[in-house]
C-alpha positions as CSV (number, residue, x, y, z in Angstrom):
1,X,81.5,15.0,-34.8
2,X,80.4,12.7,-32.3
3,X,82.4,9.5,-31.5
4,X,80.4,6.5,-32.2
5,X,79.5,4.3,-29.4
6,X,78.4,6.7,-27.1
7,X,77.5,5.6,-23.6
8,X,74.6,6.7,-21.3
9,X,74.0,4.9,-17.9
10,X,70.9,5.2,-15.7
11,X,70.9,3.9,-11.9
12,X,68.5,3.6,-9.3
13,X,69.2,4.1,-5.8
14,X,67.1,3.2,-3.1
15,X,66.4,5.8,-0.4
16,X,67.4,4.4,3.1
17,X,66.7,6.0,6.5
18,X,70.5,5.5,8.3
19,X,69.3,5.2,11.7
20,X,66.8,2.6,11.1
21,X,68.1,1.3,7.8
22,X,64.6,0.9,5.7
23,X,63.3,2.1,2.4
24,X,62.2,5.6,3.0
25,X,59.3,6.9,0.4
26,X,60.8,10.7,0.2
27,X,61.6,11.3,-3.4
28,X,59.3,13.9,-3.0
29,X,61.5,15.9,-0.5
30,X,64.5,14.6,-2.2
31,X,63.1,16.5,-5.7
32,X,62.3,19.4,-3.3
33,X,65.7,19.6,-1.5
34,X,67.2,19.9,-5.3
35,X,68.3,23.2,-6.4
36,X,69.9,24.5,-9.8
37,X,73.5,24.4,-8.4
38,X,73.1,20.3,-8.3
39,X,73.7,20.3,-12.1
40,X,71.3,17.0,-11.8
41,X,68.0,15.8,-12.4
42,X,66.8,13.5,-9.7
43,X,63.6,11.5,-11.5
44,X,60.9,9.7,-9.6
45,X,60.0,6.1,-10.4
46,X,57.3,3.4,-9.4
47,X,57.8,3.5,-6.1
48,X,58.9,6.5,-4.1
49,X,61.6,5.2,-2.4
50,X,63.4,5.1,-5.4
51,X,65.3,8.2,-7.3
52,X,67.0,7.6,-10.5
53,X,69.8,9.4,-12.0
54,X,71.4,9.5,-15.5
55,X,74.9,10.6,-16.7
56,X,74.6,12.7,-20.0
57,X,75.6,11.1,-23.4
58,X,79.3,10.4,-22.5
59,X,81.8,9.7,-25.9
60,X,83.8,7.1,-23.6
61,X,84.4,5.3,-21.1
62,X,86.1,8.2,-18.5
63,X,83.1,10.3,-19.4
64,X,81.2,7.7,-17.8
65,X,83.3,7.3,-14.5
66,X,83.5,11.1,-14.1
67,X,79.8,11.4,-14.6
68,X,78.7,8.3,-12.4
69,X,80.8,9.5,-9.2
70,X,79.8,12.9,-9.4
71,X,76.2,11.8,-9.9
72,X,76.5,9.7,-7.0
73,X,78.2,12.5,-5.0
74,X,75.4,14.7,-5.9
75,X,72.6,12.3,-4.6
76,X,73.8,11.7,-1.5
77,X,74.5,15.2,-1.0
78,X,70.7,16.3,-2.0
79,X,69.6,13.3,0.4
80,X,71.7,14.1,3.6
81,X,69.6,17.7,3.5
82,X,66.5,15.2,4.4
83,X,68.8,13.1,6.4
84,X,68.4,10.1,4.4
85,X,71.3,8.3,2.5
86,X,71.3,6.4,-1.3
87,X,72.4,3.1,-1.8
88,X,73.1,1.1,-4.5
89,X,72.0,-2.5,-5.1
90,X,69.1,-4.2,-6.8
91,X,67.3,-5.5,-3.8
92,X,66.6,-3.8,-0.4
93,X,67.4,-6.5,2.3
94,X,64.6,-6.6,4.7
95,X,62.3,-3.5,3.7
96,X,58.9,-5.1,2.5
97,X,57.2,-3.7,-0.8
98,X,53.7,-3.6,0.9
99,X,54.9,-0.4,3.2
100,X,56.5,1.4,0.3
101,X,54.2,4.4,-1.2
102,X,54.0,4.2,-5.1
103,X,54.3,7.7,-7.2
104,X,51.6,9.5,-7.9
105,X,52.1,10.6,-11.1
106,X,49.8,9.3,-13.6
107,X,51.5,6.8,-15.8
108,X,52.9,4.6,-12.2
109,X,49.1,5.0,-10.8
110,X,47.9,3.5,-14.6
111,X,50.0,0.8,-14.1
112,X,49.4,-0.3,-10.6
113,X,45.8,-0.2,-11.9
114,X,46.8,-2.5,-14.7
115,X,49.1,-4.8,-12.7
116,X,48.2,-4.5,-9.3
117,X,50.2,-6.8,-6.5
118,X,52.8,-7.6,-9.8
119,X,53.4,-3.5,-9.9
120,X,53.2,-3.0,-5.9
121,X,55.7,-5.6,-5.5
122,X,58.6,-5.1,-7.9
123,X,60.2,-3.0,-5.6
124,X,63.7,-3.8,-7.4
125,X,66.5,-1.3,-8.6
126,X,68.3,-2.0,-11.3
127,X,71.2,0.0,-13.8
128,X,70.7,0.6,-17.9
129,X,73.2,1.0,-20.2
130,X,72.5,2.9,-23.6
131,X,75.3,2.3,-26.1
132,X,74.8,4.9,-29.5
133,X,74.2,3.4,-32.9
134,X,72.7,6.0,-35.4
135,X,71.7,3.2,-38.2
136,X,68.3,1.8,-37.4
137,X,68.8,-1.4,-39.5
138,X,72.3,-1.9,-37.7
139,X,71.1,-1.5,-34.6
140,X,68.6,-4.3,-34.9
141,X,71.7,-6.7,-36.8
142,X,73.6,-5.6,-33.2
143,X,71.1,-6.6,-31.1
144,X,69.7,-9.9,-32.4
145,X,73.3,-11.1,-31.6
146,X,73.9,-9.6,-28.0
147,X,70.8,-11.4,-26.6
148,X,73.6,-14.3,-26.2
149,X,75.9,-12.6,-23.7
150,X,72.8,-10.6,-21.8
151,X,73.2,-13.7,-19.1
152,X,77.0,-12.9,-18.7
153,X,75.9,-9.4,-18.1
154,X,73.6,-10.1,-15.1
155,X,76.2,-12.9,-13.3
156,X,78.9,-9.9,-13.4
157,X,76.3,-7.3,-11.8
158,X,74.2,-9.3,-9.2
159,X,73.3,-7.9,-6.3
160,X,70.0,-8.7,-4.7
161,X,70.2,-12.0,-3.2
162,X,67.9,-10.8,-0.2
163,X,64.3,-9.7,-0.2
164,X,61.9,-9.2,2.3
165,X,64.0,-10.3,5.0
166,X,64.9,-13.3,3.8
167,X,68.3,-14.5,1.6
168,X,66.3,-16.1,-1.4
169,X,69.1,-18.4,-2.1
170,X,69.7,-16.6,-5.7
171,X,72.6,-13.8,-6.8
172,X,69.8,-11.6,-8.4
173,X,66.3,-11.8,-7.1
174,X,65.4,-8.9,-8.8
175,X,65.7,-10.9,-12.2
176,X,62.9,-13.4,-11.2
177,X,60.8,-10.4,-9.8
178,X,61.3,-8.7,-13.0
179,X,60.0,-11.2,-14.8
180,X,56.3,-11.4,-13.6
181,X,55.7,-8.4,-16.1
182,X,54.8,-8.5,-18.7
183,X,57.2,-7.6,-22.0
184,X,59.8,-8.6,-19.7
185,X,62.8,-11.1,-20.7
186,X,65.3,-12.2,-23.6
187,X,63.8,-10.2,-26.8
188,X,62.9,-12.1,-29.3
189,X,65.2,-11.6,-32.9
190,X,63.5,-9.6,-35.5
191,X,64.9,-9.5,-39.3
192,X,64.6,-6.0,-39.6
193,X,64.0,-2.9,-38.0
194,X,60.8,-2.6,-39.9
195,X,59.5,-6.0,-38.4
196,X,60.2,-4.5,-34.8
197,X,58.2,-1.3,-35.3
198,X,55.3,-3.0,-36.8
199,X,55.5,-5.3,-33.8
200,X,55.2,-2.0,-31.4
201,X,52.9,-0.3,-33.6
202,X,50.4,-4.0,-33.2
203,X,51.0,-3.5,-29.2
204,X,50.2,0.3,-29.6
205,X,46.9,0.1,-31.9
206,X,45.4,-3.3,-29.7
207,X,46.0,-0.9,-26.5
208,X,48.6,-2.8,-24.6
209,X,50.8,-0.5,-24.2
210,X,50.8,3.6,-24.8
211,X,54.4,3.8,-26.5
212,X,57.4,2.0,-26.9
213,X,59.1,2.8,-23.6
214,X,56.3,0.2,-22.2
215,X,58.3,-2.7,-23.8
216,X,61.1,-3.5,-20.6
217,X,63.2,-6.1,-22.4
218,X,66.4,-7.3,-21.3
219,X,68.1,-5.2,-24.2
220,X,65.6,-3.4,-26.6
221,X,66.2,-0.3,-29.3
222,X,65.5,2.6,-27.5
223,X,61.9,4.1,-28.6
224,X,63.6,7.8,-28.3
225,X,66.9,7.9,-28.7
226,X,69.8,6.6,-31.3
227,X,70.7,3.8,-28.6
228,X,70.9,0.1,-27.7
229,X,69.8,0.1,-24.5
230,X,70.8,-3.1,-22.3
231,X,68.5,-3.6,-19.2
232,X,69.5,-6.6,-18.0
233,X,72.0,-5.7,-15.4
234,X,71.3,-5.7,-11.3
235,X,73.1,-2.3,-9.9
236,X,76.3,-3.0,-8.3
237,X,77.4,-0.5,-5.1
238,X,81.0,-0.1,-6.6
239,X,81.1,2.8,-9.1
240,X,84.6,0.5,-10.4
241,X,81.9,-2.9,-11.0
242,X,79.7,0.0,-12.8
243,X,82.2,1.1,-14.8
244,X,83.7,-1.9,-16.0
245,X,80.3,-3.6,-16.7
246,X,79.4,-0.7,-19.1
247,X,83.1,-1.1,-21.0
248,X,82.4,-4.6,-21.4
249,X,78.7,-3.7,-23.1
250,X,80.4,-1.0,-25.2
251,X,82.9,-3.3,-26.5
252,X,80.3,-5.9,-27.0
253,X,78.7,-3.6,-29.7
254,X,81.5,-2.1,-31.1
255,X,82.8,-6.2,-32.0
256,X,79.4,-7.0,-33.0
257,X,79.0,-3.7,-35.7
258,X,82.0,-4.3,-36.8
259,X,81.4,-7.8,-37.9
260,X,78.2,-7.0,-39.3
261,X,79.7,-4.3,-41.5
262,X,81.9,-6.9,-42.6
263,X,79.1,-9.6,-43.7
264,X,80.1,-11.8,-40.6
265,X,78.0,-12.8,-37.3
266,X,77.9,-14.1,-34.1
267,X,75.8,-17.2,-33.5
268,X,72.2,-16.4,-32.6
269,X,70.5,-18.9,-30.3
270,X,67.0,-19.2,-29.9
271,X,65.5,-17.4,-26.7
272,X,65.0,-20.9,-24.4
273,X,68.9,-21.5,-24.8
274,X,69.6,-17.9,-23.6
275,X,66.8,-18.2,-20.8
276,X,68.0,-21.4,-19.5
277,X,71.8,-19.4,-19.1
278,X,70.1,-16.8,-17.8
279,X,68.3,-18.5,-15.0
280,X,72.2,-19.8,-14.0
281,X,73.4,-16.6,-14.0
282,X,70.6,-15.0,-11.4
283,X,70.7,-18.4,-9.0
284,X,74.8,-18.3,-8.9
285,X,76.1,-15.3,-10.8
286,X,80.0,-15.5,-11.0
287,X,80.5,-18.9,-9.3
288,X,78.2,-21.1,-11.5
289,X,78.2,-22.7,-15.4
290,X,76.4,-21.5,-18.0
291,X,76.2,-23.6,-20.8
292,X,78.1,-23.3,-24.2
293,X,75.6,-24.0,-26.8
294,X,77.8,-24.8,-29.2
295,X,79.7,-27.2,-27.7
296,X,76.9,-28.6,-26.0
297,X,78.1,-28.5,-22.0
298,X,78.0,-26.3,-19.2
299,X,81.5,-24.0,-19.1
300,X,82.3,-22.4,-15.7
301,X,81.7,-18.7,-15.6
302,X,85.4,-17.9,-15.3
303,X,86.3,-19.5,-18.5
304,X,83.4,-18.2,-20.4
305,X,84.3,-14.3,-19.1
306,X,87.8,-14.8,-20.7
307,X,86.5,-16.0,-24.0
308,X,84.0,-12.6,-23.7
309,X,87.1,-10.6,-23.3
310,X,89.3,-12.1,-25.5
311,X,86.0,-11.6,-27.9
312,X,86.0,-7.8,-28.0
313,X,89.4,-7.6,-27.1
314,X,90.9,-6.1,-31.2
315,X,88.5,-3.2,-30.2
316,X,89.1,-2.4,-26.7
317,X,92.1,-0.2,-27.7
318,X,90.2,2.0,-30.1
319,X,87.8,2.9,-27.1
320,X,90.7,3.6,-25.0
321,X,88.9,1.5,-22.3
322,X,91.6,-1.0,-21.8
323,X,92.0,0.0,-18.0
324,X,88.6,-0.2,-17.2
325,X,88.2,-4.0,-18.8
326,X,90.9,-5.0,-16.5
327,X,88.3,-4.8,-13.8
328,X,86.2,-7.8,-15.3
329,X,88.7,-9.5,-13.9
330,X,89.4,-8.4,-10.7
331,X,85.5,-8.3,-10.7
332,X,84.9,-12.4,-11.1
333,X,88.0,-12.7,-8.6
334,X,86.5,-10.9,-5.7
335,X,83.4,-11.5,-6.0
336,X,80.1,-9.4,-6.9
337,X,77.9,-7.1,-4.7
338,X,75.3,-10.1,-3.6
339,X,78.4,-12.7,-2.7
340,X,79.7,-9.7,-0.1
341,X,75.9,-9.2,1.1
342,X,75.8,-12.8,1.5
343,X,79.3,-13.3,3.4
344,X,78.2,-10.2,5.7
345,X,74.8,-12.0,6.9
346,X,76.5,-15.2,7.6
347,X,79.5,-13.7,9.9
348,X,76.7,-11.2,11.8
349,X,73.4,-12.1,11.2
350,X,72.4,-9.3,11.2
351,X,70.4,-7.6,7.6
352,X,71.3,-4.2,8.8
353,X,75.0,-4.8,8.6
354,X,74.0,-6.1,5.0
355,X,72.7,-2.3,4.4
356,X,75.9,-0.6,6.1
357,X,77.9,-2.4,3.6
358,X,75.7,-1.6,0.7
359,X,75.7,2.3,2.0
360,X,79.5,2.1,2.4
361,X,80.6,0.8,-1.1
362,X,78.1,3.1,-2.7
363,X,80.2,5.9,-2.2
364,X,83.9,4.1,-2.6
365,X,85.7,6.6,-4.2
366,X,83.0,9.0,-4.3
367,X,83.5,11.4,-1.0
């Protein structure tokens, strides 16, 4: 029998040319370079500098390390037969979305034709964690509450503060890129997981969208599998930052089941309060406030990460993933992905040693 709380985790790694350090549309040669011995599935996505990779359904938190590094290790192996490398952040640091080729297979060409310069430009990478929950109706109880920590979730993963050539001034530009789509965002609560399908199954019959999967929520049942599937998250280039990040979520629905099977519940804010906390998180990730609803201030980040681990820490030990929350810590006290990016350009100057560094950590303790 299965244990519950499975984990899956999807990342998305840009393709990048390491002489001239740019986005490089070859998924196509990547997917082509591939053979049976990889033991991986490389998939396109919109745009064809971009391969993504999944780990299979993992029962905890080791499964995941041992299947993120070799999936990493795989990648840049199948991409080094084309000459190219994979890095891992949410933003590319100078390489502009008007030269990147989009897929052609028919559902990205459907919605460039939909979206146009909103679909050409979201040239952004970004990681999703699936957490299992087989009960439909529990599920829905789960996520309702963990819309309010889906802002601490993208201040511990930032890592785009650069686009087009230019530092944006925020820890995760993707997240205000993101949001130009439509059925993008906080989710809204719904009392059952009736309410939810009948919501899809409105979008589906007035033609706005051809299945569930077109619903790209910050944290949304999955419209396949058993899963909660948190989308929030920028990609960070350290497999550790990865790692620990999808602990945390894992422990955050293991608390939240378990007080909803015992009649009990965590606060749900309406979505404005958890926007407004959200908008902190992607302009200063770990270093900012966010602001603690219930006691009515802003809280530095720091504090509000301990009460998140002291939170979920009664279940922590059943996962057996103890070691890997420690990193949380270490984590918020070196810094993220886009506050190295950031201490790189002002000591150089120079974007490219911005994309050496992403290349480099991308494959910490991978080769």
């Amino acid at each position: 029998m299965a244990k519950p709380f499975t984990l899956g985790v999807e990342e998305e790694f840009q393709i990048i040319d390491p002489e001239t350090r740019e986005l490089t549309s070859l998924i196509t040669q990547l997917i082509e370079a591939h053979t049976p011995l990889d033991e991986i599935t490389l998939q396109p996505e919109l745009h064809q500098s971009v391969v993504e990779v999944a780990t299979g359904i993992c029962e905890d938190i080791q499964d995941v390390r041992r299947d993120v590094v070799k999936n990493r290790r795989t990648a840049a192996a199948i991409a080094a037969r084309v000459g190219m490398r994979i890095g891992a952040a949410s933003t590319h640091p100078f390489s502009r979305w008007e030269d990147q080729k989009i897929s052609d297979k028919s559902r990205y060409l459907q919605l460039v034709e939909d979206m146009q310069d909103v679909a050409r430009g979201n040239l952004i990478f970004g990681m999703h964690v699936h957490v299992g929950i087989d009960d439909r109706e529990e599920a829905i109880a789960v996520h309702n509450q963990a819309r309010y920590f889906l802002p601490h979730l993208l201040a511990l993963s930032s890592s785009s503060p650069f686009f087009n050539g230019r530092l944006t001034g925020l820890q995760s530009t993707r997240t205000l890129l993101f949001r130009r789509l439509p059925r993008t965002g906080i989710p809204e609560r719904f009392r059952s997981y009736s309410e939810f399908e009948a919501f899809i199954a409105t979008l589906v019959k007035t033609g706005c969208i051809d299945d569930g999967r077109r619903i790209w929520w910050d944290l949304r049942p999955h419209a396949v599998y058993s899963t909660l599937e948190f989308r929030i998250c920028d990609l960070p280039p350290l497999v550790d930052d990865v790692v620990a990040i999808t602990a945390l979520v894992q422990a955050l629905v293991a608390k939240l089941t378990w007080l909803h099977r015992h009649n009990m519940s965590f606060s749900m804010h309406p979505r404005p309060m958890i926007d407004e906390n959200k908008w902190r998180a992607a302009r200063y990730g770990v270093h900012g406030k966010l602001i603690d609803w219930g006691k009515k201030e802003a809280v530095d980040f720091s504090q509000l990460a301990e009460e998140f681990l002291a939170f979920v820490d009664d279940v922590v030990d059943d996962l057996g993933s103890r070691k890997e929350l420690d990193g949380i810590g270490r984590l918020i006290e070196r810094g993220t992905s886009a506050d190295r990016q950031i201490k790189v350009f002002e000591e150089t100057g120079d974007l490219k040693a911005v994309v050496d560094q992403i290349l480099a950590e991308t494959m910490i303790g991978v080769e």
